[in-house]
NULUM-247574 format. One record per residue: residue in three letters; x, y, z of N, C-alpha, C in turn. Coordinates in steps of 0.001 Angstrom, whole numbers, plus 500000, padded with zeros to 6 digits. Layout:
ALAXYZXYZXYZ/...
//
This chain:
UNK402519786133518689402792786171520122401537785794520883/UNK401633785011521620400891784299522428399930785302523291/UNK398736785360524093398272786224525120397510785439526003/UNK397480786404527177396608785115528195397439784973529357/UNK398842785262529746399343785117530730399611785642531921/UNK398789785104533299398370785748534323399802786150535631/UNK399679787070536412400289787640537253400637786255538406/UNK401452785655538586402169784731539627402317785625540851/UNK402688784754541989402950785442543510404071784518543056/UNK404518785753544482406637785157544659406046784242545744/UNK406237783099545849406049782139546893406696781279546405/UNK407353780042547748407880779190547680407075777687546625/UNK405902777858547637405138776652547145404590776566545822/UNK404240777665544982403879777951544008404996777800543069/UNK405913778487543264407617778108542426407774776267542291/UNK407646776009543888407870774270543755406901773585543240/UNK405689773927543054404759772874542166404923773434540760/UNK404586774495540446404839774586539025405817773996538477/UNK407173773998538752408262773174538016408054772000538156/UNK407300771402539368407038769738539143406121769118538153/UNK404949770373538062404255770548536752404712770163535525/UNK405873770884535201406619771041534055407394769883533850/UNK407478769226534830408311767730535231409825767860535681/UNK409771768782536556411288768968536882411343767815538354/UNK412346767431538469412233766190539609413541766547540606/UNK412903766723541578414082766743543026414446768338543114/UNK413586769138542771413795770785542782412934771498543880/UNK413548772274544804412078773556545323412735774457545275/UNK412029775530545623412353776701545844412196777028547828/UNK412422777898548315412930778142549579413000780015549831/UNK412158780994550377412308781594550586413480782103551594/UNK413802783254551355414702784070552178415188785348552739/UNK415212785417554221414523785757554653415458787220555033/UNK416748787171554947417568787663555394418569787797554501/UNK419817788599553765420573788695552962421568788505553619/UNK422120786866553796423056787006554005423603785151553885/UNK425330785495553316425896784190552547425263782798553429/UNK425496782576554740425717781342555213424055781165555809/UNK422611781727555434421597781492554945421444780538553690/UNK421956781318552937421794780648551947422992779432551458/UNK423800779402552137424719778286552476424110776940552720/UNK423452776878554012423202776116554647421746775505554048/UNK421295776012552654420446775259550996420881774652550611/UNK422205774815550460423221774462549782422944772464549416/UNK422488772155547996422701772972546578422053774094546230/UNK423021774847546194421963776106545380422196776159543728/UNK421043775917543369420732776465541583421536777439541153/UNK420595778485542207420184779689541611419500780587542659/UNK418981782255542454418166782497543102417163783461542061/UNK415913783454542569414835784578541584414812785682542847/UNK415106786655542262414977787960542825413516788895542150/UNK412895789189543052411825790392542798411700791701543386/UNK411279792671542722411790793911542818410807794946541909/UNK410486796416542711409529796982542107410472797567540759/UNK410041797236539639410468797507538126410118799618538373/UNK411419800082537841411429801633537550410220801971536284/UNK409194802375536197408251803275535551408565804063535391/UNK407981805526536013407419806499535759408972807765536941/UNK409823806795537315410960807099538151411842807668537176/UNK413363809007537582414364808774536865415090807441536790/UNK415069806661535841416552806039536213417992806221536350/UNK418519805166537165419816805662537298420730805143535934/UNK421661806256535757422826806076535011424322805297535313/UNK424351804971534188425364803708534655426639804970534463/UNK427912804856534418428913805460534985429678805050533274/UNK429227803938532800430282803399531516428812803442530361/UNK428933803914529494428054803951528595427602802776527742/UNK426756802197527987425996800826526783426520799554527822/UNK426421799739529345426663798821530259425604799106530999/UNK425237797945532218424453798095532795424945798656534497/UNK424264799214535585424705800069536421425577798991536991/UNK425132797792536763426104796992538107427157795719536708/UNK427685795045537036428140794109535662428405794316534837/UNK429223793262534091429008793925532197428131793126531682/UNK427258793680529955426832792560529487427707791686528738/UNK427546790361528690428341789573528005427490789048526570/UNK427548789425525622426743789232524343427213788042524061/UNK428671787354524006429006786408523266427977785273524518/UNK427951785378525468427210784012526727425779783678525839/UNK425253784514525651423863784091524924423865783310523916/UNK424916783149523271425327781986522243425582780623523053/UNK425981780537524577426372779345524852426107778838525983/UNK424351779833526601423662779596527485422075779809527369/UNK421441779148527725420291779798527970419943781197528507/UNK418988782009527266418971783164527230417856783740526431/UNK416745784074527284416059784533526159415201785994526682/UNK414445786635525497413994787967526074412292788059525987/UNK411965788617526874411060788857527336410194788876526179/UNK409260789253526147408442789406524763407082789897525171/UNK406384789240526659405263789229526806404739789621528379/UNK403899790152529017403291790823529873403275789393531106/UNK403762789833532511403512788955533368404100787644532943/UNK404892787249532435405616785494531909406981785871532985/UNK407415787112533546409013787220533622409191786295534789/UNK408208785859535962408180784857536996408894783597536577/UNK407946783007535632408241781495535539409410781814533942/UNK410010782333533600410607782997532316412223783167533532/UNK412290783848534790413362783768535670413599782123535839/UNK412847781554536314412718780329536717413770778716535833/UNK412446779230534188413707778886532837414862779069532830/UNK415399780339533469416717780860533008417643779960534036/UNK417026779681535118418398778862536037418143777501535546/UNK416837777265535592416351775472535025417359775153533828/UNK417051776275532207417497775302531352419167775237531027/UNK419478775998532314421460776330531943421541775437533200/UNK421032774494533945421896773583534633421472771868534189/UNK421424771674532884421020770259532368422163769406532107/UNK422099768308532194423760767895531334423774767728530029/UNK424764767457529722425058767677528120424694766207527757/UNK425136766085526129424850764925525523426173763903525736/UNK427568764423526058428213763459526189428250762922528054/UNK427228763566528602427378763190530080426334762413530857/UNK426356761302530958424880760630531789424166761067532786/UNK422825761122532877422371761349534038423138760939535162/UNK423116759637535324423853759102536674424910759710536862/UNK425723760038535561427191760571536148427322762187536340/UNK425731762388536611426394764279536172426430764815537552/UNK427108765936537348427446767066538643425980767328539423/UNK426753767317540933425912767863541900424850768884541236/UNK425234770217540286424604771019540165423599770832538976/UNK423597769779538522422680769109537029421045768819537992/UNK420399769182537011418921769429537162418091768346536183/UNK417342767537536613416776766982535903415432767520535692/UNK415363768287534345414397768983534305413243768295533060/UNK413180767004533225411744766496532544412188766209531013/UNK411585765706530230411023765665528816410876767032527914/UNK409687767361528963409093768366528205410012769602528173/UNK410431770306529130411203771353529162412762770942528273/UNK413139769524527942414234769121527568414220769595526241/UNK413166769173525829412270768814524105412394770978523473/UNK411567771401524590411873772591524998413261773519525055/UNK414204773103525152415213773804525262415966773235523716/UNK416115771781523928416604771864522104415999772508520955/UNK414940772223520905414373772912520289414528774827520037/UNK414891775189521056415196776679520796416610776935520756/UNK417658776093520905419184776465521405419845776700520668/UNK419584776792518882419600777754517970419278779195517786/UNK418349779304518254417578780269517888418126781497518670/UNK418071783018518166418225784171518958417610784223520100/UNK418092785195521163417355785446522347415859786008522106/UNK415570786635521152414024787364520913413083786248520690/UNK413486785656519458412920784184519465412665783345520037/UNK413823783253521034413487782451522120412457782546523087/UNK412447783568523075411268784600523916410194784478523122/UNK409968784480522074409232784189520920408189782762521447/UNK409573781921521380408925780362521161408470780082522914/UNK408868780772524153408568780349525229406905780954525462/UNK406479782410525123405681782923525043404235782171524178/UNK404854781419523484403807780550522200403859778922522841/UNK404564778996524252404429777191524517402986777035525618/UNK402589776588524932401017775840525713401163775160527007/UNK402069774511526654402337773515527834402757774727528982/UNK404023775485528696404580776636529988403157777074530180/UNK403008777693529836401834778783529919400731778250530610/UNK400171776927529650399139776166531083399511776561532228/UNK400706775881532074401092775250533737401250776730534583/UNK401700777740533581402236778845534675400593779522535105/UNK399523779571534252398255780317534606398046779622535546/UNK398080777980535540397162777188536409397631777396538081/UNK398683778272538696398578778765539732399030779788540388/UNK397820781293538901397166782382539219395905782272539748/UNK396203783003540796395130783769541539394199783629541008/UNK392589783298541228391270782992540061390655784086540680/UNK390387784843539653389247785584540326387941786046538713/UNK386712786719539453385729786740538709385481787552538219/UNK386450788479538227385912790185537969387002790232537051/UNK387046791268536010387577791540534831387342793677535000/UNK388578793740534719388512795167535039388376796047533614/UNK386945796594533599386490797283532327386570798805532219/UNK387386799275533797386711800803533955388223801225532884/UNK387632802425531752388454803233531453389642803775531943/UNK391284803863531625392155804165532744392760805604532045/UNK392558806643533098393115807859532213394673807974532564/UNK395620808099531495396904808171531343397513808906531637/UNK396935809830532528397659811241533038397511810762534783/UNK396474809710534859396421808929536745398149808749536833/UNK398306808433538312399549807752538939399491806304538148/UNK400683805992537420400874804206537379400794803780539025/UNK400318802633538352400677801459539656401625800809539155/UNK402262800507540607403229799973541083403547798564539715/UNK404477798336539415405317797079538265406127796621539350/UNK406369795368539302407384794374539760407575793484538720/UNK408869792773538820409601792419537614410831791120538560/UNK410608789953537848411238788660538421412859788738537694/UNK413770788523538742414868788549537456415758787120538071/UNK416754786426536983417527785109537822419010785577538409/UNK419235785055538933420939785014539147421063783375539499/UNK422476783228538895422352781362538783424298781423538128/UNK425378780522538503426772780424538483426662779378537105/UNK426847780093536131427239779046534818428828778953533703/UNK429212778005533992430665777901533607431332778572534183/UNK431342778628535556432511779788536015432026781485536142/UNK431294781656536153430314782768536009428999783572536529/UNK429101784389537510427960784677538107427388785584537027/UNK426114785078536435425284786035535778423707786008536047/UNK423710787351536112422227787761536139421492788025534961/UNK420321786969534207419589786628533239418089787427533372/UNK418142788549533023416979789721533041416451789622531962/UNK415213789292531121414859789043530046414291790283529746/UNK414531791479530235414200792867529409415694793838529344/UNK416652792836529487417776793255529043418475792988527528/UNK419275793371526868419921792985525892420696791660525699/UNK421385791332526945422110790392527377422137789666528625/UNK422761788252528744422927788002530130424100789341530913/UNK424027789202531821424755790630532217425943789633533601/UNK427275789749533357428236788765534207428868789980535375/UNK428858789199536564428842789662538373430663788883538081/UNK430974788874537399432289787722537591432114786378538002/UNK433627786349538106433944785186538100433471784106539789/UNK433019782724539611432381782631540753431962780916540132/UNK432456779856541192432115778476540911430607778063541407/UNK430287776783541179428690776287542231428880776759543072/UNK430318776296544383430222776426545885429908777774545977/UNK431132778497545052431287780186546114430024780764545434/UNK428824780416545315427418780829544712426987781990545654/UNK426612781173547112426038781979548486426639782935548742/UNK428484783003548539428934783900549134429013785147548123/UNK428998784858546491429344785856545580428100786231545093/UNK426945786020545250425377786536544970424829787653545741/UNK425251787328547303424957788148548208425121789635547882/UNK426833790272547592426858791403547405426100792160546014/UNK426300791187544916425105791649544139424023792031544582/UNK423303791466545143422251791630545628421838793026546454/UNK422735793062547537422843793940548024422789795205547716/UNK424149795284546658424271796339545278423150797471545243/UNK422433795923544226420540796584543830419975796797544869/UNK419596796521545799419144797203546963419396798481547450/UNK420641798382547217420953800045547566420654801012545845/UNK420474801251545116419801801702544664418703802506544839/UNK417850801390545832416335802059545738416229802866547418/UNK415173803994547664415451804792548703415306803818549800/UNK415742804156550889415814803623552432414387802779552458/UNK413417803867552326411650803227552927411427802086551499/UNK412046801749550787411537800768550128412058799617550308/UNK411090798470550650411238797112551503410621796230550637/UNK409931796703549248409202795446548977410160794604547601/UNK411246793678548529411782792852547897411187791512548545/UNK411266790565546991411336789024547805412469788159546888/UNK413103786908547872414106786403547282413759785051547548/UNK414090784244546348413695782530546762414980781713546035/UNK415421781204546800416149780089546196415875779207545639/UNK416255778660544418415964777216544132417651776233544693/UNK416541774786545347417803774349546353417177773050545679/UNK417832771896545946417873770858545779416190770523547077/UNK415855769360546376414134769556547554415035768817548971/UNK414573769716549390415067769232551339414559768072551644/UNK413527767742551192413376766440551623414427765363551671/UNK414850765299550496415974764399550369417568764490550850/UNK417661765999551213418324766259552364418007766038553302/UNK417293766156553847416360765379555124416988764058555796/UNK416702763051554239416842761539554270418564761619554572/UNK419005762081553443420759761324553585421229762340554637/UNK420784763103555613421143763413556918420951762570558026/UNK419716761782557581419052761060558639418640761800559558/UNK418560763219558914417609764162559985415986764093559826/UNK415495763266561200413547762642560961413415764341561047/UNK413268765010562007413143766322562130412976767334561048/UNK413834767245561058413725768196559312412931767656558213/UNK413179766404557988412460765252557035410204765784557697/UNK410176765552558486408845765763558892408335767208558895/UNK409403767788559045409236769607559142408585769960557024/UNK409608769333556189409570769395554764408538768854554469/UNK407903767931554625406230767036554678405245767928554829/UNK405590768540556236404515769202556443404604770415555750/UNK405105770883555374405323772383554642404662772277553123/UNK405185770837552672404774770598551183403181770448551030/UNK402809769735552722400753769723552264400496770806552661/UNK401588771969553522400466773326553339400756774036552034/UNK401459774001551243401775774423550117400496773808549124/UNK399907772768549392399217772038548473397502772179549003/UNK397856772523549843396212773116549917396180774570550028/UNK397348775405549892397765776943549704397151777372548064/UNK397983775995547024397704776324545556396485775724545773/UNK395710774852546118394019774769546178393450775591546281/UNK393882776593547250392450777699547345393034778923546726/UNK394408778861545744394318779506544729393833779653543638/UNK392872778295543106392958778089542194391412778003542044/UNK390707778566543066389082779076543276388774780519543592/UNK387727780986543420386874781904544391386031781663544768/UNK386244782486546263385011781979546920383780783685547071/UNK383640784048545957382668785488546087381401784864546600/UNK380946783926546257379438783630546292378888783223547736/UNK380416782166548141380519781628549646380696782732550421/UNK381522783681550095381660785199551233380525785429551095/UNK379776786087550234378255787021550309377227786190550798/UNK377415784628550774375879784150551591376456784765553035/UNK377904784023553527378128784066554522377437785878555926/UNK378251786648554916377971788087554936376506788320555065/UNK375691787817554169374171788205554497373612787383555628/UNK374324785795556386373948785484557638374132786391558754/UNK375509786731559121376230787552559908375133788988559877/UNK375530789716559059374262790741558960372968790653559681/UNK372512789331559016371426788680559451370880788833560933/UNK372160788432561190372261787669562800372606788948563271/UNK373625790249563501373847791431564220372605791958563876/UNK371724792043563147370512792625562985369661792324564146/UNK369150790993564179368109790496565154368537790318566498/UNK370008790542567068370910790473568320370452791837568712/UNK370804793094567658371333794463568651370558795479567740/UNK369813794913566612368901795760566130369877796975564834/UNK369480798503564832370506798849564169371597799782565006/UNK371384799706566138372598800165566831373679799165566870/UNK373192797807567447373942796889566932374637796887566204/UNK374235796820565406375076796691564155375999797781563393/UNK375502798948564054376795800409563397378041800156564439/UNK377272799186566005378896799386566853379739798316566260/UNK379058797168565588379693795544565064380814796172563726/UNK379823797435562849380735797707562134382087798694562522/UNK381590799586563659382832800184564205383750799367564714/UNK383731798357565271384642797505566202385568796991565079/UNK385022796230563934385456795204563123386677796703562041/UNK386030797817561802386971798837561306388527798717562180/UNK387724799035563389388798799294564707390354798041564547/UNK389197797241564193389909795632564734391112795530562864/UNK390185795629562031391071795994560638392065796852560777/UNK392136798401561216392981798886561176394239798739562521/UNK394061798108563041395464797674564165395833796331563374/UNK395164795476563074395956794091561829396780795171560617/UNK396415796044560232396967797017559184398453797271559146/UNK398633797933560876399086798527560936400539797435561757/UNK399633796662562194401288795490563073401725794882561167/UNK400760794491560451401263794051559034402588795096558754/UNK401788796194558560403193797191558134404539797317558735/UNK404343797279560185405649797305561413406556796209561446/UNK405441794862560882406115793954560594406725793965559072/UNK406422794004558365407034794409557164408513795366556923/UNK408338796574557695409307797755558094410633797438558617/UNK409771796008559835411182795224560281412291794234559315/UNK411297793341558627411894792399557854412532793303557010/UNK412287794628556240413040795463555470414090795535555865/UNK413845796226557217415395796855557541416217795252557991/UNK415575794253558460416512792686558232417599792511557132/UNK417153793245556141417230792314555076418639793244554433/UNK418063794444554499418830796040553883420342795736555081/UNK420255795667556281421204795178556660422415793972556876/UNK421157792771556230422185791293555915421834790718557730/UNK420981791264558096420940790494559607420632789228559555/
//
């Protein structure tokens, strides 16, 4: 088993370059913002969606009501034979591992041409192709096995983690509070079938019955579902669609508007993964010892205890509109507004 694989952010732009990485062509992802069908309608193609969500630790869990089922769905054991499906295996992969799960179940088959395949067919590259035959024998563990041991995923998925310089050596005593786990999971309509592909589950787990179109409208209440689960004050969900890239919706709308809106979004996305993919410790601390520098020889050291009171002052009201704003988009979302 492979090691080495770093913690991803739920972001749009990061979702859409990595798969272009991987060579997937005419794909993004699309945050969202609000739970509700004709949002996510108006994506429409929709894949799929990756859902994130704080993973149960150190919590009771809840009990399902039917024994060797999961609280919401059934699992379907025989689907893993005739979809992409594989299980987890390894620490931090479940991001771009959700991602796989809608990518390699919307490809076309061998008796169907590119040119001629369905709206919902994904042209997902060489490599990920080479990639999926290659495992579509194999058990779900294995599979998990062989995704965990691919160089190529794994590059591509480290290459836009967070860089940083510090390596955490302090001793952790096991009786402390855990921190907080979050955990990526897919939902994606295959053969007639809404299923949710959790790779620390046993199985794909089936929401029913449900075509491409009725995707937006039959995902939603799932969704919802799991949400209610967790208590009222907990807000930290994120949801991203993978949609067909807007750009090219854009074009065969002949909407310039939108077309220029998608441009610009894609170069802030691209200088977003740039300054992910540095630190700047060395550039903060010169900076920091000018500033210092400079409140020193301005105001002396009174100066400088009021520069640090103000800048506290000024931190904790950004703190605190962050949170209010946060509190709001929760309750947005918990309601379907």
């Amino acid at each position: 088993m492979s090691a080495g694989w770093q913690t991803l952010e739920s972001d749009s732009g990061v979702f859409t370059y990595l798969i272009e990485k991987l060579g997937v062509k005419d794909v993004q992802f699309e945050e969202l913002i609000t739970l509700d069908p004709e949002s996510l309608q108006q994506l429409s193609p929709v894949y799929g969606v990756i859902f994130l969500f704080k993973y149960p630790t150190n919590e009771p869990a809840a009990k399902s009501t039917n024994p060797g089922q999961p609280l919401d769905g059934s699992f379907d054991y025989a689907a893993a034979e005739n979809l992409f499906f594989a299980a987890q295996v390894i620490q931090n992969a479940c991001g771009t591992q959700a991602i796989l799960s809608v990518l390699l179940n919307k490809t076309s088959t061998s008796s169907q041409p590119t040119d001629q395949a369905s709206p919902e067919t994904i042209d997902i590259g060489p490599a990920l192709t080479e990639f999926k035959d290659f495992t579509s024998a194999f058990p779900s563990d294995i599979r998990g096995e062989a995704l965990s041991n691919s160089e190529l995923i794994r590059t591509v998925h480290n290459s836009f983690a967070k860089s940083s310089p510090f390596i955490d050596e302090t001793p952790h005593d096991p009786r402390a509070e855990q921190e907080d786990v979050y955990h990526f999971i897919a939902y994606t309509p295959i053969n007639g079938v809404l299923y949710e592909l959790d790779g620390l589950q046993p199985a794909p787990i089936s929401h029913g019955q449900c075509t491409f179109d009725q995707f937006p409208e039959k995902v939603i209440p799932v969704l919802q579902r799991r949400i209610e689960r967790y208590p009222a004050h907990e807000i930290r969900f994120n949801l991203l669609a993978m949609t067909k890239d807007l750009r090219l919706t854009a074009k065969e709308r002949g909407d310039q508007w939108a077309l220029e809106n998608e441009e610009r979004k894609r170069r802030e996305w691209l200088y977003e993964n740039a300054l992910r993919q540095h630190n700047f410790i060395g550039f903060t601390g010169q900076i920091l010892k000018g500033v210092v520098a400079l409140k020193l020889k301005q105001g002396g050291e009174d100066g400088y205890q009021r520069w640090i009171d103000e800048a506290k002052e000024a931190t904790k009201k950004r703190m605190e509109d962050k949170q209010s704003r946060r509190t709001q988009r929760g309750d947005e979302m918990d309601l379907g507004a």
